[in-house]
C-alpha positions in Angstrom: 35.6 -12.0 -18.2 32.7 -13.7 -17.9 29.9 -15.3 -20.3 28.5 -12.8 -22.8 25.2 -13.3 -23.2 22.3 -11.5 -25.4 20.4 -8.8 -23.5 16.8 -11.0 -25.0 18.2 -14.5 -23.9 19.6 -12.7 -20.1 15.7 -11.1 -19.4 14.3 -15.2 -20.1 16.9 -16.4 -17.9 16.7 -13.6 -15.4 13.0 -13.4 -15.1 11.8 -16.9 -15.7 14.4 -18.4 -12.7 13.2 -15.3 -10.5 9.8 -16.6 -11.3 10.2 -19.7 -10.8 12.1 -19.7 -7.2 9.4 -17.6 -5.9 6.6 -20.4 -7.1 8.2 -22.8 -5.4 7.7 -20.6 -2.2 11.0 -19.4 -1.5 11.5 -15.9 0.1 11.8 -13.1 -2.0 14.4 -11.2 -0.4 16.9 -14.0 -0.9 15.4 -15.0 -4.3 16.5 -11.8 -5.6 20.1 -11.7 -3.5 20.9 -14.4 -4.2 20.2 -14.9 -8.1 21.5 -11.4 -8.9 24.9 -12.7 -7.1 25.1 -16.3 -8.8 24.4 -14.1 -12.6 26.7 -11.2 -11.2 29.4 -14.2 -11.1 28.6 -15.7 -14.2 28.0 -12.7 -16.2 31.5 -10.9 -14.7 34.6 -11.3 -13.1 35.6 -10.6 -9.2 35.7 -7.0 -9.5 31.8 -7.2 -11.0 30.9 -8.2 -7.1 31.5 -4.7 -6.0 28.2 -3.4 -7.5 26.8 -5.8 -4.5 28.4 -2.9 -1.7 28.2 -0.1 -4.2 23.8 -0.6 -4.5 23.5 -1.4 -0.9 25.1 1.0 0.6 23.2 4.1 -0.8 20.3 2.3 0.7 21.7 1.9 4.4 22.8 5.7 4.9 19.5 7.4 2.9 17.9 9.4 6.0 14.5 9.1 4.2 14.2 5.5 5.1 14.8 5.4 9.1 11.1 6.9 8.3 10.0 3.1 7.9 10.4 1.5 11.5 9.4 4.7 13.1 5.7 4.4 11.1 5.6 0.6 12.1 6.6 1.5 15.4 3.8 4.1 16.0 0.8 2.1 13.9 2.1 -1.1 16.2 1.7 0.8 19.4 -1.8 2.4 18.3 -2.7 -1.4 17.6 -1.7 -2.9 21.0 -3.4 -0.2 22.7 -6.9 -1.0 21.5 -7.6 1.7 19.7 -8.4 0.0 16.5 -11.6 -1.6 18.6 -12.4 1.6 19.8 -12.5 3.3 16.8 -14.9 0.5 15.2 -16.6 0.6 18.0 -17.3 4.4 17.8 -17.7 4.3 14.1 -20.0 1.1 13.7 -22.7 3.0 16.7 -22.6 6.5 14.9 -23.5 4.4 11.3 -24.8 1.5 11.9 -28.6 2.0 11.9 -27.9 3.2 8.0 -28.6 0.2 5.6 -25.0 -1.5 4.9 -24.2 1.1 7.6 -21.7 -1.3 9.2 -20.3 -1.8 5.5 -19.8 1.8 5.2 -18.3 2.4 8.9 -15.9 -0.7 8.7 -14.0 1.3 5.4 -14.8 4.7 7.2 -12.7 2.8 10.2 -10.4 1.4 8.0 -9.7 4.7 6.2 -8.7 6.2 9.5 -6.9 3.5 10.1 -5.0 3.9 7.1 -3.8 6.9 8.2 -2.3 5.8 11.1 -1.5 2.0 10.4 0.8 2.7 7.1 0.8 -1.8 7.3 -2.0 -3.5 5.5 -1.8 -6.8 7.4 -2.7 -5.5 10.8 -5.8 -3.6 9.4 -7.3 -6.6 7.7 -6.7 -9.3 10.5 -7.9 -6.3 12.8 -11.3 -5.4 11.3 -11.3 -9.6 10.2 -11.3 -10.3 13.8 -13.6 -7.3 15.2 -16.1 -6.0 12.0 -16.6 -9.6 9.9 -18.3 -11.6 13.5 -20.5 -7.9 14.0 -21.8 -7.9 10.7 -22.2 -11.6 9.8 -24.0 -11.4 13.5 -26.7 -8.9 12.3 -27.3 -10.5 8.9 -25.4 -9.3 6.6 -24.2 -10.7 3.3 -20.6 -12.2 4.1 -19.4 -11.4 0.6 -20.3 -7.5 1.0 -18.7 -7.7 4.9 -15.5 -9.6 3.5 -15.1 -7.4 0.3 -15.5 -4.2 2.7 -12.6 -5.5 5.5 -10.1 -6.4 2.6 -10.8 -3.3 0.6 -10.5 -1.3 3.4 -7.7 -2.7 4.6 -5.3 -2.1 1.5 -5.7 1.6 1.8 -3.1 1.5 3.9 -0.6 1.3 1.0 -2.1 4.6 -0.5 -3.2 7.4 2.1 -0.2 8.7 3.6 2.0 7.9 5.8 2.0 4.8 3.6 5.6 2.5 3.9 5.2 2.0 0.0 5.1 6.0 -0.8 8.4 6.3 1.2 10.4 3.4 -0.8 9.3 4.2 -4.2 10.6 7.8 -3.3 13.8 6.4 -2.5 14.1 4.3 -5.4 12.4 7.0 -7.9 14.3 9.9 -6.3 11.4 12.2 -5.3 9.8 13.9 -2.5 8.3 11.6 0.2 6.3 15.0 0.8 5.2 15.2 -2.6 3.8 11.5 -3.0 1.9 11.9 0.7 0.2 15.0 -0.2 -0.8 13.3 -4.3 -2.5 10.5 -3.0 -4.6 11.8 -0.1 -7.5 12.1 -3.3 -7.0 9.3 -4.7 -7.1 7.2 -1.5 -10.2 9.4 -0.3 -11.7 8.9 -4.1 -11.5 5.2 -4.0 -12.7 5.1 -0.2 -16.0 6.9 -1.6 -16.2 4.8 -4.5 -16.3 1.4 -1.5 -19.0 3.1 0.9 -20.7 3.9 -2.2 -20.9 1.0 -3.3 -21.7 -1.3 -0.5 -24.1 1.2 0.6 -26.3 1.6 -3.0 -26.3 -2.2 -3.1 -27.7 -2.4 0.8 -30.2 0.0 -0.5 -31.5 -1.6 -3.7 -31.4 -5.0 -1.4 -32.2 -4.5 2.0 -31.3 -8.2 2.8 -27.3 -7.7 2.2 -27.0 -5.1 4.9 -29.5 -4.8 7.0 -29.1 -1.3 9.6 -28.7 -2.8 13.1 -31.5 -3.2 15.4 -33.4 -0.5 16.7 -32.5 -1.3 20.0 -28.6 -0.9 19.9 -29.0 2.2 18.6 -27.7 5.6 20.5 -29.1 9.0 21.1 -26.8 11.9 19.0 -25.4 13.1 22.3 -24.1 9.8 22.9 -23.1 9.7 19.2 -21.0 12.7 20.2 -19.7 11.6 23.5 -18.6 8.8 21.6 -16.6 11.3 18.8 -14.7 12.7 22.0 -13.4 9.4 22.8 -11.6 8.8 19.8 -9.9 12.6 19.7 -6.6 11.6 21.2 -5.7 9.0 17.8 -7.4 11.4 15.6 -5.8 14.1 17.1 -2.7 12.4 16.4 -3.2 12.0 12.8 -3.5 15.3 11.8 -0.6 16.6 13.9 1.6 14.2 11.5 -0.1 14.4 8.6 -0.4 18.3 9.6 3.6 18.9 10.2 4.4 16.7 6.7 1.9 18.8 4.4 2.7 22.7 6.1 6.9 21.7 5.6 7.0 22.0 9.1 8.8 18.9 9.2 10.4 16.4 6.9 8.5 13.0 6.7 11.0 11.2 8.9 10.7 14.2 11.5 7.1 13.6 11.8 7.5 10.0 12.2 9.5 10.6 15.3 6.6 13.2 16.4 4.3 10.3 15.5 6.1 7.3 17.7 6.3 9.9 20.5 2.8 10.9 20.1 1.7 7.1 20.1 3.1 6.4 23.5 1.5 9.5 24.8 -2.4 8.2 23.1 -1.6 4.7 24.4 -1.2 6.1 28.1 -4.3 8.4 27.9 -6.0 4.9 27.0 -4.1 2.9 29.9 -2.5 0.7 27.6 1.0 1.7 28.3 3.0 -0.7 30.1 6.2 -2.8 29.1 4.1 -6.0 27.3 2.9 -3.5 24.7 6.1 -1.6 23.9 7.7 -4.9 23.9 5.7 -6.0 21.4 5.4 -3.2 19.7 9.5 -3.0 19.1 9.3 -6.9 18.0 6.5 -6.4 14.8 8.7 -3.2 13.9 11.9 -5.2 14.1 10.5 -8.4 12.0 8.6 -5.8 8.9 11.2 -3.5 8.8 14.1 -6.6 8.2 11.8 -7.5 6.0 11.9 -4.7 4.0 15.3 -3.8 4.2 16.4 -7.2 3.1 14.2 -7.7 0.2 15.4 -4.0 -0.9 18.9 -5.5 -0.8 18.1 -8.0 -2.9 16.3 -6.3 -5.4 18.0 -3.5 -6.0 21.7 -5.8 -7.1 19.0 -7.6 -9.2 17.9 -4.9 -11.3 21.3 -2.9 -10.9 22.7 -6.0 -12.8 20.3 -6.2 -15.4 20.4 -2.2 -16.1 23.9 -2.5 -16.0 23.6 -5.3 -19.2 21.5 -2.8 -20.9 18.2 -3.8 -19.6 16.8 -0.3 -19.4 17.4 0.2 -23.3 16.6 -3.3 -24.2 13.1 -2.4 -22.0 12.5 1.1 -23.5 13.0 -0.3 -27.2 10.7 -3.3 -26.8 8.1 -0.9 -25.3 8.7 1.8 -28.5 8.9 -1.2 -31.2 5.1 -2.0 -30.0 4.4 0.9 -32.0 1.8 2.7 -29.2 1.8 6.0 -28.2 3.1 7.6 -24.9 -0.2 6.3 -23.2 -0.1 3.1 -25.0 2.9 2.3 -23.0 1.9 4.2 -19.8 -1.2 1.4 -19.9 0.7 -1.2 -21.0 3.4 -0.5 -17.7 -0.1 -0.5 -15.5 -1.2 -3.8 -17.3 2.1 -5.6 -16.3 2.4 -3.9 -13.0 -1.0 -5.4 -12.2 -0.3 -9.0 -13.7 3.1 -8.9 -11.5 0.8 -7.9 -8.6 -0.8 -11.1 -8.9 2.2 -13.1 -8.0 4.8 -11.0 -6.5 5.1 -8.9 -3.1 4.5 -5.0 -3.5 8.3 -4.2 -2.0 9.3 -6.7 -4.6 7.4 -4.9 -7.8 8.4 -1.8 -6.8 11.9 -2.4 -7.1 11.9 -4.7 -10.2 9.9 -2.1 -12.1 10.5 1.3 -11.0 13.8 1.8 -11.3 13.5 0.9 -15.0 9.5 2.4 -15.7 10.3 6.2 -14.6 13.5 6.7 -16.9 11.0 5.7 -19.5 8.3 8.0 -18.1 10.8 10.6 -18.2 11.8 9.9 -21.4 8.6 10.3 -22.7 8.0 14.1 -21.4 5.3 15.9 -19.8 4.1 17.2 -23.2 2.6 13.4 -24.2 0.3 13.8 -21.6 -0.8 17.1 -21.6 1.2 18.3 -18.5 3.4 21.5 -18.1 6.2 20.7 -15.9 8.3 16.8 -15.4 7.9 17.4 -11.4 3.7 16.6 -12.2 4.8 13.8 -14.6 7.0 11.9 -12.8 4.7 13.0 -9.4 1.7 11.6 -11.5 2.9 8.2 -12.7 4.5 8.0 -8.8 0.4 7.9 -7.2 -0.7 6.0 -10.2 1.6 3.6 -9.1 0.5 3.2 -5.7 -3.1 3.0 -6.5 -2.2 0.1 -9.0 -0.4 -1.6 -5.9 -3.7 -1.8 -3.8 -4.7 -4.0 -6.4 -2.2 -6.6 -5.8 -3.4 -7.1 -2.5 -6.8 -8.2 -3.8 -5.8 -10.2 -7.1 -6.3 -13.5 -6.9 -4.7 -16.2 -6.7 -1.9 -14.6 -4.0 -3.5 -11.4 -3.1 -2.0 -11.1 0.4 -5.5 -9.4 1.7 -7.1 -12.8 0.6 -4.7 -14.9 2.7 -4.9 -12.1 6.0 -8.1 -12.7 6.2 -8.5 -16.0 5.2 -6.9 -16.3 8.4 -9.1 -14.7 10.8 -12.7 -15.3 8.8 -15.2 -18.8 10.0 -13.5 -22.2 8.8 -17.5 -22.4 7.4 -16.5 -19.6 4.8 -14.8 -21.3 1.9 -12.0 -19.8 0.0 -13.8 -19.8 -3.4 -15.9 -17.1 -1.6 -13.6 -14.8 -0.7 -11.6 -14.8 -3.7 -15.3 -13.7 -5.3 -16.0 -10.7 -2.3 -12.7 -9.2 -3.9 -14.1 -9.1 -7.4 -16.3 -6.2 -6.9 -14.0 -4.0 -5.0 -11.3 -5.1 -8.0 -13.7 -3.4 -10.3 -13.7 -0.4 -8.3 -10.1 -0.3 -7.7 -9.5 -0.6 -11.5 -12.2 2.4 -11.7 -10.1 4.7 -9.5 -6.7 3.7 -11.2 -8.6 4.8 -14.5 -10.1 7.9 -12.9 -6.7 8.8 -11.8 -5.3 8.4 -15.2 -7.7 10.5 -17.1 -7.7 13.1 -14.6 -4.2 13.2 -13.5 -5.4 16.6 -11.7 -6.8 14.3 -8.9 -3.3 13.4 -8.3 -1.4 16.9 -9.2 -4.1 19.4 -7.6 -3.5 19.3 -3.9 0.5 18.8 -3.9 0.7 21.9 -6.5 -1.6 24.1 -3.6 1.2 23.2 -0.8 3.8 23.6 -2.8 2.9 26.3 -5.1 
């Protein structure tokens, strides 16, 4: 048999070498393979290996996944076939002569865009490379313009079909369904709370956004002409979004309605020729390995440490604090923002969910004021998604930061982009709140389809 160790001493050792591996910039799906294989080792005996096949292979045959490269697949064809300029294009003429107009109609484009592009990295480098030169162009303050593309971009993780809504419901065990339909108002809610924002600060300082020249404005009948142009994408998004929320189809059904319907919008735009699909079927194959893997690697990680008693060791730590039921619920958003601030969401997820719900459970619906589990466990699902989009603006590894460090002017130092985020962190931390005190932002809508 192997070493026994204390369940205290294993989460130090456990945690602080996973931390540490990743600072020193190794990749976090093998980081988590590969140190939940050396402790399965030194922690068992030869038969403890088979939890390594035993976690994986639930993962390979669930039918709720193959959802994954099919949304990749679709928002990577939608992207190769222009339509993300398009669309900005449309958007930024229709708003633009508002003050912090092109503010407003870069989130308006990424909010669309959300709902087709489930991957947050192409819809920052995107509106980086098309919305930052048109605005910094016509005057506009670069810290409103970044903040805008970055917050923007990470709605992508939170209005549905979002990649992260269909993991955690295979790692919590719920309804893809469900968590699509919870947070459409709470990605909607914080997409008000951006516009909003950049637009009331345009308007009590006209020199942040100024509304684009008189000149390159259009007439309302060209404003509509320009509408019809963008029907075919749009179009597209309600048919999936449409056959997911009616129960016409399962989410994985709709994604292959989705792919299908991408090719069909790609050749109404004359974009559809063997480059593009090639391409396409390369950016699905790299994110979704990337996904699978680092679910791998996770999930023998924290199957290990639950199997040593983690979960209890976890739940009594959190109970000996002495808070209440939302004492802990804030002090699991607390620590799923600090991890956000170093770790990948994919990674998160599957450190902390499969040991945060059981305690959710746990606690019942009752402690916060709900009637039935499904809500609870519904509930702390969207909360938990909204808290994600937060990691992707955190400094000091906020992916968002990086994407579009990437694309912005060399001129632009990093100190200032890490400070456009601030703002939009503030608001993000608003909505997470919102959500919390309100949980019938979240419950409302899936209770309607479902009943």
């Amino acid at each position: 048999m192997g070493l026994e160790i204390s369940i205290e001493l294993l989460t130090l050792i456990m945690f602080g070498s996973l931390v540490g591996l990743l600072m020193a910039g190794l990749p976090l799906a093998f980081v988590t393979g590969g140190l939940a294989c050396v402790f399965l080792f030194v922690l068992g005996d030869a038969r403890a290996l088979n939890i390594v096949p035993s976690r994986i292979f639930p993962l390979m045959t669930d039918y709720q996944l193959s959802a994954i490269p099919l949304f990749i697949f679709m928002a990577a064809m939608l992207e190769r076939a222009g339509i993300i300029n398009d669309m900005f294009d449309v958007i930024y003429k229709v708003l633009g002569g508002l003050r912090g107009g092109l503010a407003a109609a870069t989130i308006l484009a990424s909010t669309i865009l959300a709902a087709m592009v489930g991957v947050i990295g192409a819809a920052v480098v995107t509106m980086g490379i098309i919305a930052l030169p048109a605005m910094l162009r016509r005057g506009y303050d670069p810290k409103i313009a970044m903040g805008s593309i970055m917050a923007g971009g990470t709605l992508g993780i939170l209005i549905p079909p979002s990649i992260l809504a269909i993991i955690y419901a295979v790692v919590a065990e719920q309804s893809v369904g469900e968590l699509f339909i919870g947070a459409v108002f709470p990605g909607l809610l914080l997409s008000g709370l951006y516009i909003l924002y950049v637009v009331a600060r345009s308007y009590l300082n006209p020199d942040l956004g100024p509304p684009i020249p008189v000149a390159e404005r259009v007439s309302n009948p060209e404003k509509l002409r320009l509408v019809g142009k963008m029907s075919a994408p749009i179009a597209l998004i309600f048919v999936v979004l449409g056959v997911i929320f009616t129960g016409v189809a399962t989410p994985v059904e709709a994604a292959g309605i989705g792919t299908y319907g991408a090719f069909i919008v790609a050749a109404i735009h004359r974009k559809l020729d063997w480059p593009t699909i090639r391409e396409a079927c390369l950016t699905t194959l790299k994110a979704s390995a990337m996904v699978i893997w680092i679910m791998f690697g996770a999930t023998i990680f924290v199957g290990l440490y639950v199997l040593n008693g983690g979960q209890t060791f976890v739940q009594e730590a959190l109970a000996a604090t002495g808070f209440g039921p939302w004492g802990i619920l804030i002090i699991m958003q607390i620590v799923l923002i600090i991890l956000g601030m170093f770790l990948d969401w994919v990674g998160i997820l599957l450190l902390c969910v499969p040991i945060f719900v059981p305690i959710i459970k746990a606690l019942g619906p009752a402690a916060f004021g709900m009637s039935s589990p499904d809500d609870l466990v519904l509930w702390f699902g969207v909360l938990y998604l909204v808290n994600m989009q937060m990691s992707f603006l955190s400094p000091p590894f906020g992916y968002a930061l990086f994407y579009l460090r990437g694309v912005a002017p060399a001129s632009i130092p990093m100190s200032d982009i890490f400070l456009s985020a601030l703002p939009f962190l503030a608001l993000q931390l608003a909505g997470l709140v919102l959500c919390m005190l309100f949980p019938e932002i979240i419950i409302w809508l899936p209770r309607l389809v479902y009943g």
